[in-house]
Jmol script that loads the backbone (N, CA, C; Angstrom):
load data "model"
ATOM      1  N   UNK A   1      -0.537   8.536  21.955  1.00  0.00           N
ATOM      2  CA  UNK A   1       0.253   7.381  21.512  1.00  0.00           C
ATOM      3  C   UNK A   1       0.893   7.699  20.159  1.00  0.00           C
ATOM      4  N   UNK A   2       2.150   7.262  19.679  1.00  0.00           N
ATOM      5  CA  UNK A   2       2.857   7.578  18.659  1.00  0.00           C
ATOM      6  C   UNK A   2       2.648   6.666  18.018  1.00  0.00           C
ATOM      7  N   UNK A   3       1.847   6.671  16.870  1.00  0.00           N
ATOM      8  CA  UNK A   3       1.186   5.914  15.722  1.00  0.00           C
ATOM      9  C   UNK A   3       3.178   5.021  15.085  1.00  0.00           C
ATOM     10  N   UNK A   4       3.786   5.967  14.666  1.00  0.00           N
ATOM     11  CA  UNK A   4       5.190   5.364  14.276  1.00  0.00           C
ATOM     12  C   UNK A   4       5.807   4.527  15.435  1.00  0.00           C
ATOM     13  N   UNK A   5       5.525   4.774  15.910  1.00  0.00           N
ATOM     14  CA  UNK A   5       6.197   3.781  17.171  1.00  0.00           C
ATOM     15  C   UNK A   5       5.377   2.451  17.329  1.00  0.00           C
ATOM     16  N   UNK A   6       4.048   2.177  17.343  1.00  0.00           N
ATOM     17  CA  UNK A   6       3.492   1.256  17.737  1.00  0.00           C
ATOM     18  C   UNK A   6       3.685   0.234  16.316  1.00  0.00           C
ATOM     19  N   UNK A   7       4.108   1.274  15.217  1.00  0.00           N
ATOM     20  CA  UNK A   7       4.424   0.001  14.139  1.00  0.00           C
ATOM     21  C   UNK A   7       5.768  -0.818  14.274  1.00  0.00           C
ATOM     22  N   UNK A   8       5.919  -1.972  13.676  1.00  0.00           N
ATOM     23  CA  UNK A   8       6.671  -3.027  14.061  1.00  0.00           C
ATOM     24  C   UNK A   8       7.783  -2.576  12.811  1.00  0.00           C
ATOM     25  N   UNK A   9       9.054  -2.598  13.653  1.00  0.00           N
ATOM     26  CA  UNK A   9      10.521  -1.968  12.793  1.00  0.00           C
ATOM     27  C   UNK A   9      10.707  -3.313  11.865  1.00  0.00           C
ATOM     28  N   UNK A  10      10.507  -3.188  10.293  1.00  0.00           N
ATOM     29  CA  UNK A  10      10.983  -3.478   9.259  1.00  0.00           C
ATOM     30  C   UNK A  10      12.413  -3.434   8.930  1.00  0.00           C
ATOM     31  N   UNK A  11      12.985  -2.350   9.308  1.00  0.00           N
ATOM     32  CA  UNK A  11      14.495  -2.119   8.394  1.00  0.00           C
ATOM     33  C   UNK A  11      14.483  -0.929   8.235  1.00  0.00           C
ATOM     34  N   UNK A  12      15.685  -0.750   7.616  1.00  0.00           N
ATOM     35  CA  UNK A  12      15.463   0.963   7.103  1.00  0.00           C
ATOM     36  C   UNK A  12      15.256   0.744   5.042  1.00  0.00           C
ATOM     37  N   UNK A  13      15.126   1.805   4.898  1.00  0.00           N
ATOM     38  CA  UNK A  13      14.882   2.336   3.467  1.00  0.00           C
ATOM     39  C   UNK A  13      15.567   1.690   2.358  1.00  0.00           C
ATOM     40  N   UNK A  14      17.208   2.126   2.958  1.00  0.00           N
ATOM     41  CA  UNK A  14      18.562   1.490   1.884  1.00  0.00           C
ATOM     42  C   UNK A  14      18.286  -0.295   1.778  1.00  0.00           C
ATOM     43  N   UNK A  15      17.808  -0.908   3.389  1.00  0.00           N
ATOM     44  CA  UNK A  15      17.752  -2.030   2.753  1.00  0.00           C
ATOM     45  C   UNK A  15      17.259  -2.680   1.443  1.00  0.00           C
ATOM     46  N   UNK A  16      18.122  -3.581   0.863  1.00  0.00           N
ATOM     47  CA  UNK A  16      17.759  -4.378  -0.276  1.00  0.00           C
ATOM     48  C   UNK A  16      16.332  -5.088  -0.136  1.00  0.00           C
ATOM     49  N   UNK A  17      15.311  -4.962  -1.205  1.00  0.00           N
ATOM     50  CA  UNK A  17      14.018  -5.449  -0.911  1.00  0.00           C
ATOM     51  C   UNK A  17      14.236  -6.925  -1.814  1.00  0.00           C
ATOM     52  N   UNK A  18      13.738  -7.839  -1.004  1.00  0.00           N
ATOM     53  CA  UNK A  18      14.232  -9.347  -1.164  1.00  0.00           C
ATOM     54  C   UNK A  18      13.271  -9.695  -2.479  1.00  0.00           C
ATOM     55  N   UNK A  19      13.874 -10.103  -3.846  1.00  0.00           N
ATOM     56  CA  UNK A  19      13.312 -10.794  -4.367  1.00  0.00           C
ATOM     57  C   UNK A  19      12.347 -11.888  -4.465  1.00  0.00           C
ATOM     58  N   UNK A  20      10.879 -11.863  -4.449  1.00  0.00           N
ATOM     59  CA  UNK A  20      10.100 -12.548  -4.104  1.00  0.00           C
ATOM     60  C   UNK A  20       9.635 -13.167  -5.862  1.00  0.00           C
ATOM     61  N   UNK A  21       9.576 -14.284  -5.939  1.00  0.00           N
ATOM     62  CA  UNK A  21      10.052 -15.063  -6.840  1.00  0.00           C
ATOM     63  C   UNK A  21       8.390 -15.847  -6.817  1.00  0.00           C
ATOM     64  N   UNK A  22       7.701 -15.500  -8.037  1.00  0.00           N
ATOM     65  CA  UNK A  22       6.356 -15.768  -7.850  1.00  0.00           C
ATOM     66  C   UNK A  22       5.511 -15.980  -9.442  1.00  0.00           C
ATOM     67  N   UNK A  23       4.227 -16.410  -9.618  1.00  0.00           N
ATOM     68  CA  UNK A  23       3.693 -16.456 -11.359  1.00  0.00           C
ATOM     69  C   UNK A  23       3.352 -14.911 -11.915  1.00  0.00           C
ATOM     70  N   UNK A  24       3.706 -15.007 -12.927  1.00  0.00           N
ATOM     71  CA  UNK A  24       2.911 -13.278 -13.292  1.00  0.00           C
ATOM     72  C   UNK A  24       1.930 -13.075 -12.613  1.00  0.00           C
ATOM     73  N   UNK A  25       1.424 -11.424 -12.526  1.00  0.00           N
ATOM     74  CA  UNK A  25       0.281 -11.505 -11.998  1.00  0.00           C
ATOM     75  C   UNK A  25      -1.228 -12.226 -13.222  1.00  0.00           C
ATOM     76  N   UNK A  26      -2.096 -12.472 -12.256  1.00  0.00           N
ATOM     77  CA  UNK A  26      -3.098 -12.509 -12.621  1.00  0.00           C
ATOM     78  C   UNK A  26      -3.772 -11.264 -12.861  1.00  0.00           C
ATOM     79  N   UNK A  27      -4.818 -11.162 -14.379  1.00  0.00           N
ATOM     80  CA  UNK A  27      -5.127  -9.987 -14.763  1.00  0.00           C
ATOM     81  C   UNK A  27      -6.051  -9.694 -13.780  1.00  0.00           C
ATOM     82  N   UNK A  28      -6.869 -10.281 -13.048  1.00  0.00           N
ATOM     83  CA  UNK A  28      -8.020 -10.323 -12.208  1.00  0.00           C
ATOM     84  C   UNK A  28      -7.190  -9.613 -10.929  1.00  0.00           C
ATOM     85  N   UNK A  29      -6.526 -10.262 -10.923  1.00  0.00           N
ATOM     86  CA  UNK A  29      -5.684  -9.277  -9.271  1.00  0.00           C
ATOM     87  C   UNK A  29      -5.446  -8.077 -10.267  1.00  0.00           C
ATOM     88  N   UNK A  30      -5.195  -7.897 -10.814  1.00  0.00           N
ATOM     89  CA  UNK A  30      -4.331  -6.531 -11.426  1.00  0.00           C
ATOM     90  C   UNK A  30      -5.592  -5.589 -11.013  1.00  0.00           C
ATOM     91  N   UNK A  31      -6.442  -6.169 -11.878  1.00  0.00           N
ATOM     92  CA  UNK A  31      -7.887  -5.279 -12.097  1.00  0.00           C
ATOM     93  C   UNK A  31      -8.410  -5.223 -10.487  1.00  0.00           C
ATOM     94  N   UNK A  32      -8.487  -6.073  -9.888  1.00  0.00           N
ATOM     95  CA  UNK A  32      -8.846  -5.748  -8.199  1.00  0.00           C
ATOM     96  C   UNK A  32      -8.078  -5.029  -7.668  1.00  0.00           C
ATOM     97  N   UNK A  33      -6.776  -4.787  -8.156  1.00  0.00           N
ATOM     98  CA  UNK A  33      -5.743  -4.083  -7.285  1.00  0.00           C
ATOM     99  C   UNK A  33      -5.955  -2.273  -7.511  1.00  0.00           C
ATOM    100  N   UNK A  34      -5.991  -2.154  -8.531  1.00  0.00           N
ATOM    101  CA  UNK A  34      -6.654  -0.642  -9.755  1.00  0.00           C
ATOM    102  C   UNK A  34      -7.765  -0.391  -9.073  1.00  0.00           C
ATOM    103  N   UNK A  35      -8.748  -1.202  -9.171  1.00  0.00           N
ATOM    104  CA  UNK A  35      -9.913  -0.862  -8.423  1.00  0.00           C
ATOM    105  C   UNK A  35     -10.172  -0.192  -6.753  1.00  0.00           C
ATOM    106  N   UNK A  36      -9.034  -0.936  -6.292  1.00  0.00           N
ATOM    107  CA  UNK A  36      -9.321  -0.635  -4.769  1.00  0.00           C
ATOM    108  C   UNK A  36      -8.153   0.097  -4.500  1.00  0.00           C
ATOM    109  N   UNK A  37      -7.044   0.724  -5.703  1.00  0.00           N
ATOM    110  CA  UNK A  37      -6.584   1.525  -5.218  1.00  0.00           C
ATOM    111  C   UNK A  37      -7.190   2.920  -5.760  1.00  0.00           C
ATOM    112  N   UNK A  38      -8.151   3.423  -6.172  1.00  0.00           N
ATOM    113  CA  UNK A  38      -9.100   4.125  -7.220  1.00  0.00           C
ATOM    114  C   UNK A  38     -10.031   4.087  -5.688  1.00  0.00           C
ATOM    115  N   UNK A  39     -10.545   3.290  -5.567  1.00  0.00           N
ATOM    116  CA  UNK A  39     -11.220   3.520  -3.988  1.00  0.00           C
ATOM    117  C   UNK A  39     -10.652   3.998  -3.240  1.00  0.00           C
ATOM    118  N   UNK A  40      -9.580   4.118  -2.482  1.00  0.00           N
ATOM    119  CA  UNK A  40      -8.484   4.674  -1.839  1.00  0.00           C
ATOM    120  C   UNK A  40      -8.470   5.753  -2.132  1.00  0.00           C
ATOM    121  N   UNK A  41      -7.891   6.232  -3.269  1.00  0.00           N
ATOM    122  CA  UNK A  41      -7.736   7.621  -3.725  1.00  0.00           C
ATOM    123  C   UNK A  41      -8.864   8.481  -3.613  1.00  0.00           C
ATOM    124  N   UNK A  42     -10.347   7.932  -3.844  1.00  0.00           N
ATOM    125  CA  UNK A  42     -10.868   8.461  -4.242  1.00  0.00           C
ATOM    126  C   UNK A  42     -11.538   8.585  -2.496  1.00  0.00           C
ATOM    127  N   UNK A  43     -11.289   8.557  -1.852  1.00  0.00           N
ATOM    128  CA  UNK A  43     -11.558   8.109  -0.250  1.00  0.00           C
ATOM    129  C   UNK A  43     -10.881   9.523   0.702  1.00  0.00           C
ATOM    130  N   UNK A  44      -9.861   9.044  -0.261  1.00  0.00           N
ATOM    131  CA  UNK A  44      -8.352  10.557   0.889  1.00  0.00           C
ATOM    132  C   UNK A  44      -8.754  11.594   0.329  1.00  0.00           C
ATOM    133  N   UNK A  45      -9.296  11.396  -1.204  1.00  0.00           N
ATOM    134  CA  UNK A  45      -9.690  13.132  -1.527  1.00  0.00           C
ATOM    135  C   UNK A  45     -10.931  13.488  -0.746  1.00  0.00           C
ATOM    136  N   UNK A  46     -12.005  12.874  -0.593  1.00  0.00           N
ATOM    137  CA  UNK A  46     -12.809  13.009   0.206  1.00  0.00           C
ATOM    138  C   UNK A  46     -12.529  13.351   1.822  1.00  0.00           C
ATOM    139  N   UNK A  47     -12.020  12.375   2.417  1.00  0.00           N
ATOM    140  CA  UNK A  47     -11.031  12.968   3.713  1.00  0.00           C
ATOM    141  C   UNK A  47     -10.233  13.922   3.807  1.00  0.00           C
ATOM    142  N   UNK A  48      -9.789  14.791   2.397  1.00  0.00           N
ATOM    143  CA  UNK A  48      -9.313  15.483   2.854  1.00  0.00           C
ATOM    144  C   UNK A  48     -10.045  16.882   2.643  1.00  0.00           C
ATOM    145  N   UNK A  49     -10.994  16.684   1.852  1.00  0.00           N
ATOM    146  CA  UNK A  49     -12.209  17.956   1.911  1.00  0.00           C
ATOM    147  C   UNK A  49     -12.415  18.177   3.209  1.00  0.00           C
ATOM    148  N   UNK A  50     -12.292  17.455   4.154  1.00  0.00           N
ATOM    149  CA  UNK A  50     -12.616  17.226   5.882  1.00  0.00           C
ATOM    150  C   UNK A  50     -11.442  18.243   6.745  1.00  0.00           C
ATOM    151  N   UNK A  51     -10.752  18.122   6.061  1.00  0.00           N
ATOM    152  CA  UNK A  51      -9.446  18.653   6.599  1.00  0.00           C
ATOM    153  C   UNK A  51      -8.877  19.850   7.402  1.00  0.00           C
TER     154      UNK A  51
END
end "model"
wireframe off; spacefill off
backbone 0.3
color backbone group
């Protein structure tokens, strides 16, 4: 099965990404967001020792 295919077509690239009009972030999301992208990273380097 073709992993790109089964995802649902967005647009292409050039499209304009729509201004989403929202409160600053919260520092708490910021800091959850850092965190679990630090998990992530630190996840693929591991997966990719697998490699």
């Amino acid at each position: 099965m073709d992993l790109l295919a089964a995802l649902p077509q967005v647009g292409s690239l050039s499209d304009p990404i729509p201004y989403i009009s929202r409160a600053p972030p919260n520092p708490m999301e910021l800091a959850d967001l850092r965190n679990a992208h630090q998990q992530l990273t630190l996840r693929l380097g591991n997966a990719q020792d697998y490699l």
